[in-house]
C-alpha positions in Angstrom: -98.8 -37.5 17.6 -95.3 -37.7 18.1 -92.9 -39.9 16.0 -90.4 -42.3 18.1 -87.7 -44.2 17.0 -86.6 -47.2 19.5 -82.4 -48.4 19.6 -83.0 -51.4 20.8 -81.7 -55.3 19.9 -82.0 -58.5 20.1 -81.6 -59.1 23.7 -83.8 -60.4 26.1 -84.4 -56.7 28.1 -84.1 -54.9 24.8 -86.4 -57.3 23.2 -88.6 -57.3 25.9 -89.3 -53.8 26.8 -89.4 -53.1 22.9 -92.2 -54.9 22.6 -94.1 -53.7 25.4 -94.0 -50.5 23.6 -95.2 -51.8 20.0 -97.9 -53.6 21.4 -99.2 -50.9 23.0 -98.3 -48.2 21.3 -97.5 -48.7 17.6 -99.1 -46.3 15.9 -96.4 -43.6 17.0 -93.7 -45.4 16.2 -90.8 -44.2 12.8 -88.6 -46.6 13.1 -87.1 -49.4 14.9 -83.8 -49.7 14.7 -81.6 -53.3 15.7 -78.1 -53.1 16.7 -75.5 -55.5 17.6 -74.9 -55.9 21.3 -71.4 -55.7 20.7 -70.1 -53.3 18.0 -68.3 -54.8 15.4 -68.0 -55.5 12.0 -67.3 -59.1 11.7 -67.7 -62.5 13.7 -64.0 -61.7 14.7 -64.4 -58.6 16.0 -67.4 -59.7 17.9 -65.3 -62.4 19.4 -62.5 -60.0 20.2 -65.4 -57.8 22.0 -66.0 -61.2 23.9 -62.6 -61.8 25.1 -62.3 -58.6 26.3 -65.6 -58.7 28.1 -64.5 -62.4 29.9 -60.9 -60.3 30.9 -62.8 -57.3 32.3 -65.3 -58.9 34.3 -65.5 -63.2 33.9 -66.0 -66.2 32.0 -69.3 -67.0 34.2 -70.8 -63.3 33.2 -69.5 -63.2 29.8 -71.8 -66.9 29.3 -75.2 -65.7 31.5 -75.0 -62.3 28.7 -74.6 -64.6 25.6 -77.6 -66.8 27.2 -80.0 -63.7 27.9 -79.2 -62.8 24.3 -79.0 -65.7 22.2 -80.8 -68.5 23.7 -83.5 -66.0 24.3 -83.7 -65.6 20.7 -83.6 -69.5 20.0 -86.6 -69.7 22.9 -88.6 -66.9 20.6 -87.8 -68.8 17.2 -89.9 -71.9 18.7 -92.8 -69.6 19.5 -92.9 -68.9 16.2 -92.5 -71.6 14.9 -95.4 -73.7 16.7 -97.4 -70.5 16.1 -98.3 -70.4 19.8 -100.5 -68.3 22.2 -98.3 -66.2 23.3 -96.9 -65.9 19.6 -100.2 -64.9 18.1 -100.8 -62.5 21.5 -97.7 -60.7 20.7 -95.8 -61.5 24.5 -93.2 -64.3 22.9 -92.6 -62.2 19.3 -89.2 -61.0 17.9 -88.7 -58.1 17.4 -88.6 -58.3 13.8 -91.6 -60.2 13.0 -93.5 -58.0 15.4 -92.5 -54.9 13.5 -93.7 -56.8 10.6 -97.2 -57.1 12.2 -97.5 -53.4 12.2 -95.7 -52.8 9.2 -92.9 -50.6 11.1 -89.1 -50.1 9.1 -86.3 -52.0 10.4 -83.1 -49.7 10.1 -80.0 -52.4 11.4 -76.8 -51.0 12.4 -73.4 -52.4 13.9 -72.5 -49.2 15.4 -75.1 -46.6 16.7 -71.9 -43.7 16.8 -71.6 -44.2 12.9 -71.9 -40.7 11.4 -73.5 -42.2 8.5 -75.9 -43.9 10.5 -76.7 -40.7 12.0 -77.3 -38.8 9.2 -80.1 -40.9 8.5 -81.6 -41.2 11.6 -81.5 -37.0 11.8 -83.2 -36.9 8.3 -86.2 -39.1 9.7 -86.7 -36.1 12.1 -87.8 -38.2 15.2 -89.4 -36.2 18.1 -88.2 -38.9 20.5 -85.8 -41.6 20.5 -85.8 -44.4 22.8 -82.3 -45.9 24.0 -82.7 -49.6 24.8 -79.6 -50.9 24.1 -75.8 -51.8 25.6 -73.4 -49.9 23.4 -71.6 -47.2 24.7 -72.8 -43.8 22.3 -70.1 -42.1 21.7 -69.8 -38.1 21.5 -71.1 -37.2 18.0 -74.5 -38.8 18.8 -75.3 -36.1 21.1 -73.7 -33.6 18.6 -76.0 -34.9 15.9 -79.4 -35.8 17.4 -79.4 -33.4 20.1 -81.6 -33.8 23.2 -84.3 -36.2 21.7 -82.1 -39.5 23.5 -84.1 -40.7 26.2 -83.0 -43.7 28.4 -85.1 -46.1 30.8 -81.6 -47.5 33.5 -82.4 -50.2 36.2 -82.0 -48.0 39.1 -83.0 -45.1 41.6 -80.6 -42.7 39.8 -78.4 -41.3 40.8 -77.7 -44.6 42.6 -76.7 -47.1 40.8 -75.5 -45.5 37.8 -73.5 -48.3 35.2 -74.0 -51.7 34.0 -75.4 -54.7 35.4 -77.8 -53.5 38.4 -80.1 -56.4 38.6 -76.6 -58.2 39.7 -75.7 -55.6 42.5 -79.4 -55.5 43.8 -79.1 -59.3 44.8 -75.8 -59.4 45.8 -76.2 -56.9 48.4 -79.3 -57.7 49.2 -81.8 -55.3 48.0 -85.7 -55.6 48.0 -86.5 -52.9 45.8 -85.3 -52.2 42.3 -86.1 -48.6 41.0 -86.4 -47.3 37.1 -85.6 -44.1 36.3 -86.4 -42.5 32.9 -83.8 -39.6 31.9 -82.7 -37.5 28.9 -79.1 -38.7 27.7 -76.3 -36.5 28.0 -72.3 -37.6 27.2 -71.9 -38.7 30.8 -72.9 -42.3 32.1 -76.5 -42.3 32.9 -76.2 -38.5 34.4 -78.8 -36.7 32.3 -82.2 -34.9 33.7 -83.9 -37.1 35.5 -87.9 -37.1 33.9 -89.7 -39.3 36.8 -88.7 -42.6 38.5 -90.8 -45.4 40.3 -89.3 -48.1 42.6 -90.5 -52.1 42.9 -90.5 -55.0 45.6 -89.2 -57.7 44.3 -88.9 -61.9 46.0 -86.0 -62.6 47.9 -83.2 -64.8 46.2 -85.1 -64.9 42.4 -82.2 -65.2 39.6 -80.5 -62.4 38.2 -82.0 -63.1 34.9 -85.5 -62.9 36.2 -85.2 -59.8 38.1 -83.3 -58.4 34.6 -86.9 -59.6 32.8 -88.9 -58.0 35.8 -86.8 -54.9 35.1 -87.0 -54.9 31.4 -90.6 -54.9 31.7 -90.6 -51.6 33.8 -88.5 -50.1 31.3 -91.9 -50.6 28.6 -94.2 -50.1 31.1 -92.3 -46.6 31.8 -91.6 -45.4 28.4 -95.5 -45.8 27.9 -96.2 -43.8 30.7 -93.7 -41.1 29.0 -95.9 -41.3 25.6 -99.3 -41.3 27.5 -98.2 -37.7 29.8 -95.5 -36.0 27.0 -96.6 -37.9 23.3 -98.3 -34.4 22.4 -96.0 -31.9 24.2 -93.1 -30.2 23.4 -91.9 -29.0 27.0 -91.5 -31.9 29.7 -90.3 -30.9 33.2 -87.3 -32.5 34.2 -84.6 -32.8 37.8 -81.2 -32.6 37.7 -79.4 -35.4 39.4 -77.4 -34.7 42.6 -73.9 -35.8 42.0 -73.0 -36.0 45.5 -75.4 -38.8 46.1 -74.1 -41.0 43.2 -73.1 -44.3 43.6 -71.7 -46.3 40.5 -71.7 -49.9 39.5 -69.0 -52.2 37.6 -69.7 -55.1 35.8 -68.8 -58.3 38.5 -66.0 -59.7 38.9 -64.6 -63.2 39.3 -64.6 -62.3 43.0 -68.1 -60.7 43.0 -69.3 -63.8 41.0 -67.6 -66.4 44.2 -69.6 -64.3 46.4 -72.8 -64.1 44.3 -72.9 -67.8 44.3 -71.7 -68.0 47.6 -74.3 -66.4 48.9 -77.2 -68.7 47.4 -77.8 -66.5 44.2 -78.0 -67.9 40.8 -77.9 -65.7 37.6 -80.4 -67.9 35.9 -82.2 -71.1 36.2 -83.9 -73.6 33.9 -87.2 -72.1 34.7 -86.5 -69.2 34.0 -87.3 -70.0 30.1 -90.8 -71.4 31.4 -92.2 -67.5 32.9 -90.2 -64.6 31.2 -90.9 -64.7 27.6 
Protein backbone atom coordinates (compact mmCIF):
# COMPACT_ATOMS: atom_id res chain seq x y z
CA UNK A 1 0.00 0.00 0.00
CA UNK A 2 1.06 3.37 -0.78
CA UNK A 3 2.12 5.92 1.90
CA UNK A 4 0.26 9.59 1.63
CA UNK A 5 1.00 12.61 3.33
CA UNK A 6 -2.02 15.26 3.30
CA UNK A 7 -1.03 19.50 3.43
CA UNK A 8 -3.88 20.45 4.70
CA UNK A 9 -5.25 22.99 7.74
CA UNK A 10 -7.42 24.03 9.78
CA UNK A 11 -10.01 25.45 7.48
CA UNK A 12 -13.37 24.48 6.91
CA UNK A 13 -12.53 22.81 3.04
CA UNK A 14 -9.15 21.70 4.26
CA UNK A 15 -10.61 20.30 7.34
CA UNK A 16 -13.34 18.88 5.73
CA UNK A 17 -12.08 16.98 2.82
CA UNK A 18 -9.12 15.84 5.14
CA UNK A 19 -11.26 14.08 7.02
CA UNK A 20 -13.14 12.36 4.39
CA UNK A 21 -9.93 10.89 3.61
CA UNK A 22 -8.90 9.60 7.26
CA UNK A 23 -12.14 8.19 7.81
CA UNK A 24 -12.07 6.31 5.03
CA UNK A 25 -8.85 5.61 4.33
CA UNK A 26 -6.44 5.78 7.21
CA UNK A 27 -4.52 3.05 7.13
CA UNK A 28 -2.39 4.59 4.18
CA UNK A 29 -1.75 7.53 5.55
CA UNK A 30 2.38 9.01 6.80
CA UNK A 31 1.68 11.91 7.88
CA UNK A 32 -0.55 14.81 8.22
CA UNK A 33 0.74 17.85 8.12
CA UNK A 34 -1.12 21.42 9.47
CA UNK A 35 -0.22 24.67 8.09
CA UNK A 36 -1.13 28.18 8.67
CA UNK A 37 -3.57 29.62 6.14
CA UNK A 38 -1.45 32.54 5.99
CA UNK A 39 2.36 32.11 6.17
CA UNK A 40 3.80 33.80 8.78
CA UNK A 41 5.73 33.74 11.70
CA UNK A 42 4.05 35.76 14.27
CA UNK A 43 0.41 37.19 15.12
CA UNK A 44 1.86 40.33 13.29
CA UNK A 45 2.73 38.97 10.35
CA UNK A 46 -0.38 37.14 10.10
CA UNK A 47 -2.18 40.40 10.48
CA UNK A 48 0.01 42.13 7.94
CA UNK A 49 -1.05 38.95 5.53
CA UNK A 50 -4.73 40.21 6.53
CA UNK A 51 -4.35 43.76 5.57
CA UNK A 52 -2.98 42.93 2.52
CA UNK A 53 -5.71 40.36 1.77
CA UNK A 54 -8.72 43.27 2.72
CA UNK A 55 -6.48 45.78 0.08
CA UNK A 56 -6.34 43.12 -2.63
CA UNK A 57 -9.72 42.02 -2.68
CA UNK A 58 -12.21 43.41 0.47
CA UNK A 59 -13.06 43.88 3.95
CA UNK A 60 -16.45 41.70 3.35
CA UNK A 61 -14.14 38.69 1.82
CA UNK A 62 -11.31 39.09 4.03
CA UNK A 63 -14.28 38.46 7.17
CA UNK A 64 -16.37 35.38 5.26
CA UNK A 65 -12.41 33.65 5.05
CA UNK A 66 -11.63 34.24 8.82
CA UNK A 67 -15.33 32.84 9.44
CA UNK A 68 -14.90 29.56 7.25
CA UNK A 69 -11.60 29.18 9.17
CA UNK A 70 -11.96 30.10 12.61
CA UNK A 71 -15.53 29.98 13.68
CA UNK A 72 -15.53 26.66 11.94
CA UNK A 73 -13.03 25.59 14.29
CA UNK A 74 -14.89 27.14 17.45
CA UNK A 75 -18.25 25.12 15.81
CA UNK A 76 -15.83 21.72 15.93
CA UNK A 77 -14.52 22.58 19.57
CA UNK A 78 -18.26 22.27 20.87
CA UNK A 79 -18.64 18.89 19.17
CA UNK A 80 -16.08 17.85 21.07
CA UNK A 81 -16.73 19.05 23.79
CA UNK A 82 -20.54 17.71 24.28
CA UNK A 83 -18.99 14.51 22.87
CA UNK A 84 -21.72 14.44 20.21
CA UNK A 85 -22.95 12.01 17.40
CA UNK A 86 -21.36 13.40 14.88
CA UNK A 87 -18.22 13.77 17.16
CA UNK A 88 -18.01 10.12 18.05
CA UNK A 89 -19.00 9.25 14.16
CA UNK A 90 -16.02 11.18 13.01
CA UNK A 91 -18.20 13.92 10.53
CA UNK A 92 -17.73 17.04 13.22
CA UNK A 93 -13.85 16.00 14.37
CA UNK A 94 -10.67 18.29 14.09
CA UNK A 95 -8.33 17.41 12.39
CA UNK A 96 -6.09 16.86 15.25
CA UNK A 97 -8.03 14.81 17.50
CA UNK A 98 -9.06 12.66 14.48
CA UNK A 99 -5.43 11.96 13.66
CA UNK A 100 -5.29 11.10 17.25
CA UNK A 101 -8.01 8.39 16.73
CA UNK A 102 -5.86 6.58 14.32
CA UNK A 103 -2.76 7.38 15.86
CA UNK A 104 -1.35 9.35 12.61
CA UNK A 105 1.83 12.14 13.21
CA UNK A 106 1.02 15.65 13.13
CA UNK A 107 4.05 17.55 11.36
CA UNK A 108 2.85 21.65 11.78
CA UNK A 109 4.49 24.11 9.67
CA UNK A 110 4.12 28.04 9.07
CA UNK A 111 5.53 27.86 5.67
CA UNK A 112 5.11 24.69 3.35
CA UNK A 113 8.31 26.39 0.91
CA UNK A 114 10.64 26.11 3.99
CA UNK A 115 13.66 24.05 2.88
CA UNK A 116 13.97 22.67 6.17
CA UNK A 117 10.55 21.60 6.17
CA UNK A 118 11.19 19.94 3.05
CA UNK A 119 13.96 18.05 3.97
CA UNK A 120 11.86 16.28 6.26
CA UNK A 121 9.06 15.62 4.41
CA UNK A 122 11.54 14.08 1.43
CA UNK A 123 13.16 11.81 4.13
CA UNK A 124 9.55 10.33 5.01
CA UNK A 125 9.70 9.19 1.42
CA UNK A 126 5.85 9.65 0.63
CA UNK A 127 4.58 7.99 -2.61
CA UNK A 128 1.85 10.67 -2.71
CA UNK A 129 1.15 13.93 -1.27
CA UNK A 130 -2.12 15.51 -1.08
CA UNK A 131 -2.29 19.42 -1.50
CA UNK A 132 -5.25 20.80 0.50
CA UNK A 133 -4.25 23.96 1.39
CA UNK A 134 -4.16 27.94 0.38
CA UNK A 135 -0.51 28.89 0.42
CA UNK A 136 1.09 29.60 -2.62
CA UNK A 137 4.27 26.71 -2.93
CA UNK A 138 6.94 28.31 -4.02
CA UNK A 139 9.60 26.91 -6.55
CA UNK A 140 11.90 24.67 -4.41
CA UNK A 141 8.87 22.48 -3.46
CA UNK A 142 8.73 21.07 -6.83
CA UNK A 143 12.67 21.04 -6.88
CA UNK A 144 12.63 18.97 -3.79
CA UNK A 145 9.55 16.59 -3.74
CA UNK A 146 9.30 16.14 -7.29
CA UNK A 147 6.07 14.95 -9.03
CA UNK A 148 4.43 13.26 -5.95
CA UNK A 149 2.13 16.89 -5.37
CA UNK A 150 -1.26 16.17 -6.29
CA UNK A 151 -4.05 18.81 -5.99
CA UNK A 152 -8.06 18.43 -5.85
CA UNK A 153 -9.20 22.65 -7.40
CA UNK A 154 -12.92 23.57 -7.48
CA UNK A 155 -13.22 23.60 -11.12
CA UNK A 156 -13.57 22.01 -14.74
CA UNK A 157 -9.85 22.86 -15.35
CA UNK A 158 -8.67 24.47 -17.38
CA UNK A 159 -11.60 26.76 -16.59
CA UNK A 160 -11.53 28.35 -13.66
CA UNK A 161 -8.01 28.12 -12.77
CA UNK A 162 -7.28 30.56 -9.31
CA UNK A 163 -8.76 31.24 -6.04
CA UNK A 164 -12.21 31.49 -4.91
CA UNK A 165 -14.44 29.51 -7.51
CA UNK A 166 -17.37 28.63 -5.40
CA UNK A 167 -17.75 32.68 -5.51
CA UNK A 168 -17.56 33.02 -9.44
CA UNK A 169 -19.88 29.93 -9.91
CA UNK A 170 -22.78 31.90 -8.14
CA UNK A 171 -22.07 35.10 -9.25
CA UNK A 172 -22.38 34.27 -12.86
CA UNK A 173 -24.77 31.96 -12.43
CA UNK A 174 -23.57 28.55 -12.79
CA UNK A 175 -25.43 25.22 -12.06
CA UNK A 176 -22.64 22.96 -12.06
CA UNK A 177 -19.37 22.99 -10.19
CA UNK A 178 -16.65 20.60 -11.56
CA UNK A 179 -13.43 19.01 -9.53
CA UNK A 180 -10.56 18.23 -11.18
CA UNK A 181 -7.69 16.15 -9.64
CA UNK A 182 -4.19 17.13 -11.20
CA UNK A 183 -0.43 16.63 -10.59
CA UNK A 184 1.18 20.15 -9.40
CA UNK A 185 3.56 21.72 -11.44
CA UNK A 186 5.12 25.60 -10.77
CA UNK A 187 2.28 27.18 -12.69
CA UNK A 188 -1.23 28.01 -11.13
CA UNK A 189 -3.37 24.91 -11.19
CA UNK A 190 -1.79 23.98 -14.90
CA UNK A 191 -0.43 20.51 -14.13
CA UNK A 192 -1.74 17.06 -15.89
CA UNK A 193 -5.03 16.73 -15.49
CA UNK A 194 -5.69 12.86 -13.77
CA UNK A 195 -9.70 12.76 -14.21
CA UNK A 196 -12.46 15.30 -13.29
CA UNK A 197 -16.27 14.95 -12.54
CA UNK A 198 -18.83 17.84 -12.54
CA UNK A 199 -21.98 18.51 -10.00
CA UNK A 200 -25.57 20.21 -10.06
CA UNK A 201 -25.90 22.20 -7.45
CA UNK A 202 -29.42 24.57 -5.98
CA UNK A 203 -29.88 27.82 -7.26
CA UNK A 204 -28.93 30.81 -4.96
CA UNK A 205 -27.30 28.43 -1.82
CA UNK A 206 -24.42 30.56 -0.04
CA UNK A 207 -21.01 30.63 -1.08
CA UNK A 208 -19.99 28.96 2.03
CA UNK A 209 -22.23 26.06 1.44
CA UNK A 210 -21.35 25.35 -2.04
CA UNK A 211 -17.44 25.82 -0.72
CA UNK A 212 -18.58 22.73 1.91
CA UNK A 213 -20.37 20.84 -1.12
CA UNK A 214 -17.04 21.38 -2.92
CA UNK A 215 -14.71 20.48 -0.20
CA UNK A 216 -16.44 17.32 0.09
CA UNK A 217 -15.77 16.35 -3.60
CA UNK A 218 -12.37 17.14 -3.11
CA UNK A 219 -12.38 13.81 -0.31
CA UNK A 220 -14.61 12.02 -2.16
CA UNK A 221 -12.11 12.38 -5.22
CA UNK A 222 -8.82 11.88 -3.67
CA UNK A 223 -10.45 8.44 -2.45
CA UNK A 224 -11.32 7.51 -5.78
CA UNK A 225 -7.50 8.37 -6.69
CA UNK A 226 -6.27 5.81 -3.74
CA UNK A 227 -9.03 3.12 -4.70
CA UNK A 228 -7.81 3.16 -8.86
CA UNK A 229 -3.77 4.23 -8.32
CA UNK A 230 -3.05 3.35 -4.23
CA UNK A 231 -0.95 0.20 -5.66
CA UNK A 232 0.43 1.56 -8.96
CA UNK A 233 3.21 3.35 -9.93
CA UNK A 234 2.16 4.62 -13.50
CA UNK A 235 -1.27 6.64 -13.69
CA UNK A 236 -2.34 8.07 -17.01
CA UNK A 237 -2.71 11.61 -17.08
CA UNK A 238 -4.15 14.81 -19.91
CA UNK A 239 -2.46 17.76 -20.46
CA UNK A 240 -4.55 20.83 -20.09
CA UNK A 241 -5.31 22.99 -23.23
CA UNK A 242 -4.05 26.45 -22.51
CA UNK A 243 -6.07 28.03 -25.15
CA UNK A 244 -9.28 27.12 -23.28
CA UNK A 245 -8.16 28.57 -19.90
CA UNK A 246 -10.11 30.90 -18.17
CA UNK A 247 -8.66 32.38 -14.74
CA UNK A 248 -10.29 33.63 -11.62
CA UNK A 249 -9.31 36.60 -9.04
CA UNK A 250 -10.22 36.82 -5.68
CA UNK A 251 -13.57 39.48 -5.64
CA UNK A 252 -13.53 42.56 -5.43
CA UNK A 253 -15.30 45.35 -3.60
CA UNK A 254 -17.26 45.72 -6.88
CA UNK A 255 -17.75 41.94 -7.50
CA UNK A 256 -18.83 41.76 -3.80
CA UNK A 257 -21.89 44.98 -4.63
CA UNK A 258 -22.83 42.75 -7.37
CA UNK A 259 -22.75 39.40 -5.43
CA UNK A 260 -25.06 40.84 -3.02
CA UNK A 261 -26.82 42.69 -5.44
CA UNK A 262 -27.78 39.95 -7.16
CA UNK A 263 -29.51 38.00 -4.01
CA UNK A 264 -26.31 35.91 -3.11
CA UNK A 265 -25.05 35.63 0.31
CA UNK A 266 -21.58 34.21 1.21
CA UNK A 267 -22.87 32.54 4.24
CA UNK A 268 -25.88 32.28 6.40
CA UNK A 269 -26.68 31.36 9.97
CA UNK A 270 -27.65 27.96 8.90
CA UNK A 271 -25.14 27.23 7.43
CA UNK A 272 -23.36 26.09 10.89
CA UNK A 273 -26.66 23.82 11.39
CA UNK A 274 -25.86 21.25 7.88
CA UNK A 275 -22.05 21.51 6.94
CA UNK A 276 -20.05 20.20 9.67
Amino acid sequence: MNKIIIFTQNTMASTVATRQIVLKNHDCILAIVLARQLRGESFLDQLKLVAKLIKKSSLQFAIYKIIESYLYSVLLFFHTLLKSKKYKNGSAISISNLAKRYNIAIIKTNDISNDDFLQTINKLNPNYIFCIVGQVLKKNVFEILGNKLLNAHGSYLPEYRGPAQYFWYLLNNHKQFGITLHFMNAGLDTGNIIFQQKFDFAHQISAYRLHYMIAKQFGSMFNTFIELYGEKNEIPTIEQNNEKATQTHLPTKKDIKRFNASGNRLIRVSDFFCCT
